[in-house]
N, C-alpha and C positions, 0 to 999 in steps of 0.2 A: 764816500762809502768805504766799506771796509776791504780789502783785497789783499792777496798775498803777493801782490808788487808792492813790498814791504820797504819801506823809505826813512831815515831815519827819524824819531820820533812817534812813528804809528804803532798800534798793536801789534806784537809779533809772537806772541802768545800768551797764555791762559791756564791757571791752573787751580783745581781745587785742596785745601787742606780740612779733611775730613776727619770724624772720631771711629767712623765705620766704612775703608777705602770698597768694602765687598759688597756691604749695603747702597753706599754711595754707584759702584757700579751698576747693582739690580734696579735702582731707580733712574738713572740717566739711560740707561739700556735700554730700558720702558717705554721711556717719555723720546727717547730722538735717534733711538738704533742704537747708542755706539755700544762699544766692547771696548773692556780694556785689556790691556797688554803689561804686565811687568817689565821694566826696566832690566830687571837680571837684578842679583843677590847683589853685585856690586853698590846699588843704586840705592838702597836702603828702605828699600820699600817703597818706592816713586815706580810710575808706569803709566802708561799712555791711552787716552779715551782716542779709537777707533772709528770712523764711519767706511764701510765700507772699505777699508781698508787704508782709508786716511787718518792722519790724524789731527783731529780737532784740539786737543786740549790735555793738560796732564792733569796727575792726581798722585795724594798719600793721606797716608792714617798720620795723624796727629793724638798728642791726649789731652789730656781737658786742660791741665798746667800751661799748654801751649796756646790754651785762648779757646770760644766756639770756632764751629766749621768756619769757612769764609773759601771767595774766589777773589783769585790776586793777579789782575790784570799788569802784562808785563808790553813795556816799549821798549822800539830799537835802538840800540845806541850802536853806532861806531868805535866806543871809547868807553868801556864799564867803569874802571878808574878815575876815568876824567870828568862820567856824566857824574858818581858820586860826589865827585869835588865840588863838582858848582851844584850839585844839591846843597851838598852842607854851607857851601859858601851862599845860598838861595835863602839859609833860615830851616833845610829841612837839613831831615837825619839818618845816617845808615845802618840802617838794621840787622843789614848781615852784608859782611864785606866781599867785594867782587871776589869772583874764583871761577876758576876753571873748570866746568862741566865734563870729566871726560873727553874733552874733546871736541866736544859738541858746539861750545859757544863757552863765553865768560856770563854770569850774573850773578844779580848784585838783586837785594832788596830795601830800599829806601823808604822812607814818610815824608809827605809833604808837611806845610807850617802848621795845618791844622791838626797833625798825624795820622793824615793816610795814609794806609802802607800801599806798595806798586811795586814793581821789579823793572828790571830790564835787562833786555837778555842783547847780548854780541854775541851777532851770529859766527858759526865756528864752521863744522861739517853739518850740522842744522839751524836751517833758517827759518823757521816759525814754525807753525802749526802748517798744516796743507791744505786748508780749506777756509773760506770765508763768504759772509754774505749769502750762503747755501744752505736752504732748509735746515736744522742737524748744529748749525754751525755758528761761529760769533759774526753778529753784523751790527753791534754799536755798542757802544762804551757811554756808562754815563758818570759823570764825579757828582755825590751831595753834599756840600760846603759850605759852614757857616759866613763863609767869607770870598763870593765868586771873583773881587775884584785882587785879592790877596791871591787863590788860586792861578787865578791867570798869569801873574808876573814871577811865580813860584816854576810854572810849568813850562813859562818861557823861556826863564834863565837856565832851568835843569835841562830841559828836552828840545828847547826853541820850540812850540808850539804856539800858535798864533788861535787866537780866539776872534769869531764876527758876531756880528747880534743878527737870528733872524726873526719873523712876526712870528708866532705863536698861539695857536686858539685857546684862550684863557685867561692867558697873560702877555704884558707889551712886548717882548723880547725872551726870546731864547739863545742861551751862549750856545756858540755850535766853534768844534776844536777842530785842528786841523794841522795837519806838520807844515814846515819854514817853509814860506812860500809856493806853495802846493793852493791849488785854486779851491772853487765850492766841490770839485767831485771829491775831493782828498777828505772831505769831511768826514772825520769817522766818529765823532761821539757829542756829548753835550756837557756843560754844568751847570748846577742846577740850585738854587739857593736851599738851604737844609730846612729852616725857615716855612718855605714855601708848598714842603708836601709833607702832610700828617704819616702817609706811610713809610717816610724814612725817620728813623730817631736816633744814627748815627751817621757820622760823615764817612764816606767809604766812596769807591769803585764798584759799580752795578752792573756786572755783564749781563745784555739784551744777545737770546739765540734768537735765528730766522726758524720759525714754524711755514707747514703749508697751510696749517688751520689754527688759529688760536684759540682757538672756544672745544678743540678737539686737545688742544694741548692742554687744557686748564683742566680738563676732564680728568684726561690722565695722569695726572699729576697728581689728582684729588687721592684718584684709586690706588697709586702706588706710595700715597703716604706723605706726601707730600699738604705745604700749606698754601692758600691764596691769601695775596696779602692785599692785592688790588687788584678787582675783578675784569676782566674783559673789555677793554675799554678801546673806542676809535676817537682817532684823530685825525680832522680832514688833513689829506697831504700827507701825510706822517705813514698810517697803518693803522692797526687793530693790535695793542700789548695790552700784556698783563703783569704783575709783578706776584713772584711764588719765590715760597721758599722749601728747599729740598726734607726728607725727614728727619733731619739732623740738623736745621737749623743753617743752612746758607742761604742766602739768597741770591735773586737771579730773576732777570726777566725771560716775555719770549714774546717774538713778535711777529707779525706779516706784515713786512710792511709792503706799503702802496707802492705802484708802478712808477718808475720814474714817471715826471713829467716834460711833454716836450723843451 
């Protein structure tokens, strides 16, 4: 599962690039509490989604030249220099070369083989987001992939991430991810064949938020302008998601999920 005992290769943060960062706040505001924060004028217009006084997630205004909305799942690295290198030397590509945050941390934005873009962030004076797994907050990561078995050996040369097969109601096998040597809790996400679900029709990184009610969140979502792309859906074991997209066109799930099991 997802937590902020951040290790390397797991998610250590998250962020939105939006056409409308004011709109994009009154709608996440809506749907999961948070509030954002600017960065300061130095920052370029980047600033930080809130819960409570944590932070969950970042965000900025983009324009249209720069592609639609999207949310750009970032992992740990040790090494922002070195994870690029064995991407490119992996078959993937760097989109925007490591740098220096401020202070904050080095990162970097990369594509996998199939060109998914990711980031990853070296932690600096900040080490991720501050919340995880909590209501509001990121608690799984999914990739959709023309090619799960190319995926896999892409993610492990770049990030060491180890892939298992678990059963699945639907289908025989679900890939379930998880950083170098890290057991089944360290599981924090899936991939998923592109193939295999009508509601995705590009290859991408699909941030799942934890809801206390999903059928409450799907509501909300509706109201504040938001789309449903996949309605309300349980899965034994799993929880109760849906997949929505923000009014500007990102996507994103949310989900309750079920109680551990003993």
């Amino acid at each position: 599962m997802l937590t902020t005992r951040f290790v390397t290769g797991a998610p250590n943060w998250l962020d939105i690039s939006t056409s409308d960062i004011d709109g994009a706040a009154s709608f996440y505001g809506g749907l999961f509490g948070w509030r954002f924060r600017s960065a300061g004028p130095e920052a370029g217009g980047y600033g930080f989604f809130q819960l409570d006084g944590r932070t969950v997630a970042g965000g900025m205004q983009i324009t249209a030249e720069q592609g639609p909305p999207f949310w750009t799942v970032y992992f740990q690295s040790p090494d922002a220099e070195a994870t690029a290198k064995a991407a490119e030397q992996a078959h993937g590509r760097v989109l925007a070369q490591p740098m220096d945050v401020m202070g904050q941390g080095h990162m970097a934005v990369l594509a996998d083989t199939a060109g998914v873009p990711f980031g990853i962030w070296q932690p600096g004076e900040t080490k991720g987001f501050d919340v995880a797994g909590e209501p509001g907050s990121l608690s799984w990561v999914e990739l959709y992939t023309p090619d799960v078995a190319a995926a896999a050996a892409f993610y492990r040369a770049a990030l060491g991430l180890e892939t298992s097969a678990a059963p699945f109601p639907g289908t025989t096998y679900y890939t379930c991810v998880n950083p170098a040597g890290a057991g089944e809790d360290e599981v924090f996400g899936g991939v998923v064949p592109l193939a295999d679900d009508p509601s995705e029709d590009t290859a991408h990184w699909l941030p799942y938020f934890e809801v206390a009610d999903t059928d409450a969140a799907v509501a909300a979502a509706r109201e504040l302008g938001g789309t449903v792309r996949v309605p309300a859906t349980d899965v034994e074991g799993v929880g109760r998601f849906a997949k929505l997209a923000d009014p500007y066109g990102a996507p994103f799930a949310v989900i309750r999920s079920a109680p551990p099991q003993a």
